[in-house]
Structure formats: structure tokens, C-alpha cells
C-alpha positions in Angstrom: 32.5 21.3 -16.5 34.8 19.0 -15.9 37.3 18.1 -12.2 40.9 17.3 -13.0 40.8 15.9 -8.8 42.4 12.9 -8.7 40.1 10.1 -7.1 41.0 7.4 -5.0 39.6 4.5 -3.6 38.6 4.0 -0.3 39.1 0.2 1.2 38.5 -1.4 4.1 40.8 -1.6 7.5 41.1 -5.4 7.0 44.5 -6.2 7.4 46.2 -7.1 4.1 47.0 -10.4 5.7 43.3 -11.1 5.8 41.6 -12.4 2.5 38.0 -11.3 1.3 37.3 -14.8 -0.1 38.4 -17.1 2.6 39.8 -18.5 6.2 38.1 -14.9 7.5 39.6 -14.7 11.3 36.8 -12.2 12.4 33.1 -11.1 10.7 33.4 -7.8 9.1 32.3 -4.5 10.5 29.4 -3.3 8.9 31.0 -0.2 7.1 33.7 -3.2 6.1 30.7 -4.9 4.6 29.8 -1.7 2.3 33.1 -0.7 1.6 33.7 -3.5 -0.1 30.5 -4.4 -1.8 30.8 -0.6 -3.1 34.1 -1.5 -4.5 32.3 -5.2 -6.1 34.4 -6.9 -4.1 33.5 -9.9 -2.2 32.1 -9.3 1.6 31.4 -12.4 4.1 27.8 -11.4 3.3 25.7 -9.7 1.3 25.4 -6.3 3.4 21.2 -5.0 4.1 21.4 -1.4 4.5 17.8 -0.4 5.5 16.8 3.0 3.9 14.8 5.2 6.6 14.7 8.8 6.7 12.5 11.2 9.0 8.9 10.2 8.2 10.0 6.0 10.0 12.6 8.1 12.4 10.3 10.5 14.0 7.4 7.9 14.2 9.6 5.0 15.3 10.7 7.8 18.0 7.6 9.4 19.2 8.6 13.0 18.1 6.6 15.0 16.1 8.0 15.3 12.2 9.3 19.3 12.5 11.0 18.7 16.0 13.0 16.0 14.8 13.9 17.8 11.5 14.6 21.2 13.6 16.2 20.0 17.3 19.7 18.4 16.6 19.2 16.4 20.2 16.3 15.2 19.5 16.7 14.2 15.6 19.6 12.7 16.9 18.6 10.7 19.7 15.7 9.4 17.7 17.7 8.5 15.1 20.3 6.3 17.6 16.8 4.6 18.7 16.4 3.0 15.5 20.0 1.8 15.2 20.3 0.3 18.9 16.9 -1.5 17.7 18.8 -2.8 14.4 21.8 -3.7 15.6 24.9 -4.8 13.1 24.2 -2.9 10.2 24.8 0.0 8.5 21.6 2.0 7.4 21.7 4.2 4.6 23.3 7.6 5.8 22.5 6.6 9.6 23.6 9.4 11.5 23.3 12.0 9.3 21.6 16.0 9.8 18.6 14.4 7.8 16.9 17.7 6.6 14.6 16.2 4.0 14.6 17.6 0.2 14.5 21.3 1.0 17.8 22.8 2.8 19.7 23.3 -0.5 16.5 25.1 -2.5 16.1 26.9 1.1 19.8 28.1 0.4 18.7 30.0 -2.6 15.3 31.7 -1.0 12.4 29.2 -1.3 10.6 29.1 1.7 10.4 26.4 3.5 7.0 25.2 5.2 7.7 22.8 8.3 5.1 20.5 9.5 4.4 18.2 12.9 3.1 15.3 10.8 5.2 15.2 7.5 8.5 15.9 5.9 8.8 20.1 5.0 8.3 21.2 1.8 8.9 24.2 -0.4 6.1 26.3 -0.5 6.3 28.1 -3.7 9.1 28.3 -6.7 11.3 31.5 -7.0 11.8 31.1 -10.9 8.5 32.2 -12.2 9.5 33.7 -15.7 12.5 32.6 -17.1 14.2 36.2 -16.5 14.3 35.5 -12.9 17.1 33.0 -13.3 19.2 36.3 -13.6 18.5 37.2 -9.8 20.4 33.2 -8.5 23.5 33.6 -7.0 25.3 30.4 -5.7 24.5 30.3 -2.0 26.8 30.1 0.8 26.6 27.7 2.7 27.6 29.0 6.5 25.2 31.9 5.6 22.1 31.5 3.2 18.9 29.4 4.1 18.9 26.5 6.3 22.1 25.3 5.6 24.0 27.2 8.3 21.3 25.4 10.6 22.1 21.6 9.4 25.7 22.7 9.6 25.1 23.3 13.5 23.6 19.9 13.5 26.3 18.4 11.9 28.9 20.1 14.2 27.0 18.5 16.9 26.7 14.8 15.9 30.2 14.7 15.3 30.4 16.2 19.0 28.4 13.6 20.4 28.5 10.3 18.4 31.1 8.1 19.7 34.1 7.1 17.9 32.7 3.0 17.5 30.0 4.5 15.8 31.5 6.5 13.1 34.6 3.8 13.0 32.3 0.5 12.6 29.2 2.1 11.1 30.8 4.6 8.6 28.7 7.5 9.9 29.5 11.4 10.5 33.4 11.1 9.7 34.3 11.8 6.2 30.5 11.3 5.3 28.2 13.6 2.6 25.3 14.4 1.3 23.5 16.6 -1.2 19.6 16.5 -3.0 21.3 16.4 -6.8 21.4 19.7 -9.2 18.4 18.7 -10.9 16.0 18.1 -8.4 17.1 21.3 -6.7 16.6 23.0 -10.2 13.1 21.8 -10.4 12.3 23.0 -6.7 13.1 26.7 -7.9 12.0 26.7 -11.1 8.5 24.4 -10.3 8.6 20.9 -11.8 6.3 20.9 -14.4 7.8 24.1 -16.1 11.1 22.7 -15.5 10.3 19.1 -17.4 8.7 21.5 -20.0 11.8 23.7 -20.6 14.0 20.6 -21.6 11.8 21.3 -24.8 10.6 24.4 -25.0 13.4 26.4 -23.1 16.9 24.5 -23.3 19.4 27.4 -22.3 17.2 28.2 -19.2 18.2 24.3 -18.4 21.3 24.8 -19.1 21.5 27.8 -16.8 19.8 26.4 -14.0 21.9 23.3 -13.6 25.0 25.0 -13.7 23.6 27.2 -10.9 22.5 23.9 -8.7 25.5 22.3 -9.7 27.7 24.3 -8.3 25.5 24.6 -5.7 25.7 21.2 -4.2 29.7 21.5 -4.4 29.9 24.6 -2.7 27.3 23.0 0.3 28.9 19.5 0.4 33.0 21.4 0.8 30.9 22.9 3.5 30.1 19.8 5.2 33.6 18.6 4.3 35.0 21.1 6.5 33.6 19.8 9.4 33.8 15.7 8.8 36.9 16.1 6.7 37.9 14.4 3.6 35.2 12.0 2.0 35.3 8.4 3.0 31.7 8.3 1.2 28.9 10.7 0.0 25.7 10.4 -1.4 23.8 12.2 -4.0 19.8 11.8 -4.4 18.6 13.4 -8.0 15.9 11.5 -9.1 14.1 14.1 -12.0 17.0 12.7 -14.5 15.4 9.3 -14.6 12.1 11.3 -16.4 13.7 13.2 -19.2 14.8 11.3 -22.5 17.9 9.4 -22.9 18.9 12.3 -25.1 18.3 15.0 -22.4 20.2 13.3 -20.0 23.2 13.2 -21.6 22.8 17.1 -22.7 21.9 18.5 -19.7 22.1 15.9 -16.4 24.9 13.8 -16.9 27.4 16.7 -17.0 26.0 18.0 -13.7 26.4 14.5 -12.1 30.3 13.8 -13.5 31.4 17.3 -12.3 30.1 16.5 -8.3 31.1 13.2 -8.6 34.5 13.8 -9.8 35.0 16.8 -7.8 35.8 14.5 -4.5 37.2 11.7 -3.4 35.7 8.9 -1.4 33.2 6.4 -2.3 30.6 8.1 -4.4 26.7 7.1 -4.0 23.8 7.7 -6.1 20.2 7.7 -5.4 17.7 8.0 -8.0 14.5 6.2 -7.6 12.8 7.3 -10.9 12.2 4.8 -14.4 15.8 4.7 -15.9 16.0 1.9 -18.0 16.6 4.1 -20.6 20.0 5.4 -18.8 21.1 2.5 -17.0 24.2 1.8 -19.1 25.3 5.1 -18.7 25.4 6.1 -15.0 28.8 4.3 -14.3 30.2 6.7 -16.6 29.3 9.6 -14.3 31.7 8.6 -11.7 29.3 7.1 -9.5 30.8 3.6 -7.6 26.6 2.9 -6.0 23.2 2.8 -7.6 21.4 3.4 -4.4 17.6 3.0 -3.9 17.1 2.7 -7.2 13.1 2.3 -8.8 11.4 -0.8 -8.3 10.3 -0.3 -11.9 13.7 -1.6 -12.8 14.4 -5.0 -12.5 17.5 -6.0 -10.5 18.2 -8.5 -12.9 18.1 -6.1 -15.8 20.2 -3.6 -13.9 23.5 -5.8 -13.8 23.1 -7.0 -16.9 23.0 -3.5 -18.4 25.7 -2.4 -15.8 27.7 -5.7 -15.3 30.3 -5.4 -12.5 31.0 -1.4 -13.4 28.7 -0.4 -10.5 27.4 -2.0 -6.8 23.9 -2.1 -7.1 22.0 -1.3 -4.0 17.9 -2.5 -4.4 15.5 -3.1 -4.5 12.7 -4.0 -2.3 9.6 -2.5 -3.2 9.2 -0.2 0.1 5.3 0.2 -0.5 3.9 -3.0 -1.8 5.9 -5.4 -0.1 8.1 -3.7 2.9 5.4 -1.7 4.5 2.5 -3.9 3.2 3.3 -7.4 3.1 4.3 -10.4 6.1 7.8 -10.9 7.3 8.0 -14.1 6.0 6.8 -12.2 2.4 9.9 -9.7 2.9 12.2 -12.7 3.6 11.3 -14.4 -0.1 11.2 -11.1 -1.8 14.7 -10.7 -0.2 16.0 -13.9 -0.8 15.3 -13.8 -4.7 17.1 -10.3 -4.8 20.1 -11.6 -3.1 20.5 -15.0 -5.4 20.1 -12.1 -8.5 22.8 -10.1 -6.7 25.4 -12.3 -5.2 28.6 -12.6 -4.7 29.5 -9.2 -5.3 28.6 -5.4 -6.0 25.3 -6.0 -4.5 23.1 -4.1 -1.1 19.9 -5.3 0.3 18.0 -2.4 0.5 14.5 -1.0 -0.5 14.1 0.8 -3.8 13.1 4.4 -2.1 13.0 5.3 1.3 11.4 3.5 4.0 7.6 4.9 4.7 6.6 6.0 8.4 4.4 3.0 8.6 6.8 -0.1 8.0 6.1 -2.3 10.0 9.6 -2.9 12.5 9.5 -6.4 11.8 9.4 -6.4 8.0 13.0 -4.4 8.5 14.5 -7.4 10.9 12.9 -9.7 8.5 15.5 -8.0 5.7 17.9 -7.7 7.3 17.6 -11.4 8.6 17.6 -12.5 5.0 20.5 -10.9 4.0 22.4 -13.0 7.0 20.6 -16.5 6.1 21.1 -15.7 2.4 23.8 -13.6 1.8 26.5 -15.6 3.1 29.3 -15.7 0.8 30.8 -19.3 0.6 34.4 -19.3 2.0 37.1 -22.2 0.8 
């Protein structure tokens, strides 16, 4: 399954008379800031990228959950709310046709339940018996599920975000994003059968992931043909973090080399489940970002396992200390993180997304620390 495309990197506009390490005539933008940290080179700072997805969006913005997953204005005017209050950094994704964890099993006939007061789910898997993965057939994108919807939303914010935006913030332009070929695989197929049939049923795996795999190609060229070739895109699998070291090089990391390799651009992965057991081998899957990754993994543990192979982008616990504890509590928890991660291949950022009830502050409190801590010293 593997891409013979030919990757390159993506750098920042910095003029090539301007150095990363010192006499800097001008602060860096903040897509400046995670290009290079992506590429573990050195930034003037450390960059925070907060993590917040509909659940903080639609509650930050007064909307009720489904409207802001379903109405393309309004998702996207609640999500320019929470930049304009968070000024001068780049969040995770941003502006983005956010459509929670469902669009892509949609695609293949789940149905999807939408609700006013939390993110949509799938209400019931469409690979009961093993026979039904016979019935799959990879989706199309422009007609199957509700990916033709989020295309329409992405067709809009591209309309209707201005060019500063998608310039200094790295949004829209060039910019993807998938749920990963396992995860999708356990949506159809129900996730306790699914973690069972890595023992019990290993061809039906197999079957399944080539399915989602191609899957999440086929629906990210479709976003590419509206925001044209990759500057960045992001994949979010986290069920390869809970099968055996073994089992993930079988069946997952395959999966995850093919997307990765399959486009160009700076490649992002999120997966926010135990993989200590793994660590050392997700560089080799093409990724250039561990995103998000599980607060059950310790930062420090990370880059030793990973050295300077990978940006590491963590890992603020998002339960017990963003949305829980003081500002001044964030700050420290920051601040530790950031002396762990410095000078280079490191993002302030909370291990898993940001829950609808983080406090505002606690986000300007880490975002603040990366600014009073993650200056990089200049000579």
C-alpha cells in the first residue's frame, strides 16, 4: 500500500535573508510559528495552539451544538468569535468545516444522530456479521453521506474568510482533514467487535482498513480540490494507540504511511490514546506532528523515545488541569511543558480537545505562558 508521491517540505515566507536564531527584524506570524516548529526548527517562541472543537465553539458562541455543526454561517461565525477573543495564535485547525467524528462513517451509510446539546454520533454500526463487509464500497465524496454537505461548508469559508486569515493563520488554503482509517473502521464495524477481531478475525481487519483507508484519501483529494494543494493536513485516529505493538505494525501502521505519503504538505497526527508502546515508531509513518497526544504519556518520555524526528504538540491535561484547575495552575503546568520542550519541535497545546466548559481564562493563561516562557533566546 504504498505512495511513490514525492513529498516536500513546506517552510515559512521569512525571507531567506532573515535568520530563525537571531537579529529577527519582525515577530513571526503565527502559521510562521508552526511551520517551523513542525519542521523542529527554531521559532521566536514556543507557538500555543489551543485545541477547541464544537462542544467550547458552540458554547463559547451561544448556538446550540447541531446548528453550529449543520449552518455553515453560523458554525463559522462562532468559530471567528473565539479567534478575535484569542488573538495571535493559530488554533488547532481554526477555521475548518468542523463536523465532529461522524462525516466519513456517514459517507458509508451509518446514520448519523444530531443533537442541540452535544457533538453527533453514529447511531448504530452497519458491519454486523463479518459478511457485511462485502456490501462497502469506497464512498464518493461530492455524493455519499454528509460529505457533500461539509464540502458546501468548505466552499463557503474559503468564500468568506479573508485572505489575512488564511495567509497569517494557516487556515482554509491548502488545509486538510480526515478521522484516521481506524477509527472510521471501528464506527462501522462497532468498537468492541472491532478491538476483538484484531484476535479473533484478522482478515476482516485487514479488509476493513483498506476500505477506510482509501476512504480518507478519496475524501481529503476532495477537500483538496477546493483549497488546493496541501500546505498542512491533519489526521485524528486514536483506536491504534489500544491494540498491541504487534497489531499496529500489522494492520495500522500501513494504513497511516499510505495517507501520509499520499500528499504533500505538512502532515499532522492526532491520536490521544496510551501509546508508549508505539511511540518510537510513528515518525516512520510519515507523520512531521504528534498532535494532542494522551496525557498518559509523558512529554518528557515522548522526545526521548522520538528525539528530534517528530514536533511534539502536548500536552496539557484538558480535564484535570485546563478546564478544572486556576489560571495561575495552567501557567505552571505550562511552563514545566515548555522548559521539557524547548527550543525546538515543540507546541503548547492540550493533550485532547478542549471541553465545552474550559474556563476562557485558563486558554489566555496558556497561551500567555507560552509568550513569557517560550521565548527563544536570540544572539
Amino acid at each position: 500500500m504504498e505512495s511513490n508521491r514525492k513529498q516536500k517540505t513546506i517552510h515559512s515566507s521569512k525571507s531567506s535573508n532573515d535568520s530563525w536564531l537571531g537579529n529577527m527584524t519582525r515577530k513571526m506570524t503565527p502559521f510562521e510559528r508552526f511551520i517551523a516548529s513542525s519542521n523542529r526548527e527554531e521559532p521566536d517562541q514556543i507557538p500555543a495552539m489551543p485545541y477547541c472543537t464544537g462542544p467550547f465553539i458552540s458554547r463559547f458562541s451561544n448556538l446550540k451544538v447541531s446548528e453550529y455543526y449543520l449552518d455553515a454561517k453560523k458554525k463559522l461565525e462562532a468559530q471567528l468569535t473565539v479567534l478575535k477573543h484569542f488573538p495571535g495564535v493559530m488554533f488547532y485547525n481554526g477555521v475548518w468545516p468542523d463536523e465532529g467524528v461522524v462525516v466519513e462513517a456517514s459517507a458509508f451509510g451509518c446514520n448519523v444522530v444530531w443533537s442541540d446539546t452535544s457533538p453527533p454520533w453514529i447511531e448504530q454500526r452497519i458491519i454486523i456479521q463479518p459478511k457485511d463487509v462485502d456490501k462497502l464500497r469506497i464512498p464518493d465524496p461530492h455524493k455519499n453521506g454528509y460529505m457533500p454537505l461539509m464540502l458546501e461548508h468548505l466552499k463557503y469559508m474559503k468564500q468568506n474568510v479573508s485572505e489575512e486569515i488564511k495567509r497569517d493563520y494557516g487556515y482554509i488554503d491548502g488545509v486538510g482533514y480526515s478521522i484516521g482509517p481506524t477509527d472510521i473502521a471501528g464506527l462501522l464495524r462497532g468498537f468492541s467487535d472491532f478491538m476483538a477481531d484484531f484476535i479473533l478475525n484478522p482478515e476482516l481487519v485487514k479488509e476493513l482498513l483498506d476500505f477506510t483507508t482509501e476512504a480518507v484519501i478519496a475524501w481529503l483529494e476532495a477537500q483538496q480540490e477546493i483549497v488546493g494543494e496541501f500546505r498542512w493536513f491533519a489526521i485524528a485516529d486514536d483506536y491504534p494507540g489500544l491494540v498491541s505493538r504487534e497489531h499496529f505494525q500489522k494492520f495500522c501502521f500501513p494504513c497511516l504511511k499510505h495517507i501520509f505519503n499520499h500528499f504533500c504538505g505538512i502532515r499532522v497526527f492526532h491520536i490521544d490514546s496510551h501509546t508508549n508502546h508505539i511511540l518510537d515508531l510513528l515518525p516512520e509513518t510519515g507523520a512531521n506532528v504528534l498532535f494532542g497526544f494522551s496525557t498518559e504519556v509523558d512529554l518528557a518520555v515522548a522526545k526521548k523515545k522520538i528525539g528530534d524526528r517528530m514536533c511534539l504538540a502536548g500536552n496539557v491535561p484538558p480535564l484535570e488541569v485546563l478546564a478544572s484547575k486556576t489560571p495561575r495552575e495552567v501557567e505552571d503546568t505550562c511552563r514545566k511543558l515548555i522548559e521539557i520542550g524547548k527550543p525546538r519541535g515543540y507546541i503548547l497545546t492540550s493533550g485532547g480537545t478542549t471541553t465545552a466548559d474550559t474556563p476562557p481564562q485558563n486558554i489566555d493563561a496558556m497561551i500567555k505562558a507560552a509568550e513569557k516562557y517560550g521565548r527563544i533566546k536570540t544572539c
